[in-house]
C-alpha positions as CSV (number, residue, x, y, z in Angstrom):
1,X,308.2,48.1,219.0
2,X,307.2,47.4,222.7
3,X,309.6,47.8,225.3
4,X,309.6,48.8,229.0
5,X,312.9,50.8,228.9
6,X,314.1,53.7,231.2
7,X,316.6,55.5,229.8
8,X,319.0,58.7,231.8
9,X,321.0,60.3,229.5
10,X,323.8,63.2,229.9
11,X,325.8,64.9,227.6
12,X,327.0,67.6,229.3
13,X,330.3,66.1,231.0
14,X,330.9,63.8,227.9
15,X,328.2,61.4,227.9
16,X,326.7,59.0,230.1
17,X,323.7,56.6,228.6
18,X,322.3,54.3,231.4
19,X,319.6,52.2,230.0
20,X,317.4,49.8,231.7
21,X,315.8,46.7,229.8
22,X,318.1,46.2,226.5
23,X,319.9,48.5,224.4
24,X,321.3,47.9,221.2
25,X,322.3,50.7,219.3
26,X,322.9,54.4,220.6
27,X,323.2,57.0,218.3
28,X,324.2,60.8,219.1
29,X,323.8,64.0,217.0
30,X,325.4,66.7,219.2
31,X,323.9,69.2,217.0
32,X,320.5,68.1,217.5
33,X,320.8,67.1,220.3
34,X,318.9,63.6,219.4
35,X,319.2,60.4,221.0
36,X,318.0,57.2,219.5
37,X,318.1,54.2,221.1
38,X,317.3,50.6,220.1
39,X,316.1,48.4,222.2
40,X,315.9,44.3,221.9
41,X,317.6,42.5,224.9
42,X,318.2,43.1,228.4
43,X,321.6,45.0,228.9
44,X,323.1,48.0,230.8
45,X,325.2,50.1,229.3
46,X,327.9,52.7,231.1
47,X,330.0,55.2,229.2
């Protein structure tokens, strides 16, 4: 896919994703310590 997307991600305290450009779907494995993110439509996302 080809998206202009800045993502800031933190885990530490909880978890705070701030992406830039659309996000769809986040998903999280704590024990890998992966982060995949879909992007498709303009949208920031807090939390």
């Amino acid at each position: 896919m080809t998206a202009d997307f800045i993502v800031t991600s933190r885990f530490e305290s909880g978890g705070t994703v701030v992406a830039s450009n659309v996000l769809i779907t986040m998903t999280y494995h704590p024990r890998l310590n992966l982060v995949k993110i879909f992007c498709k439509e303009a949208l920031s996302f807090d939390g």
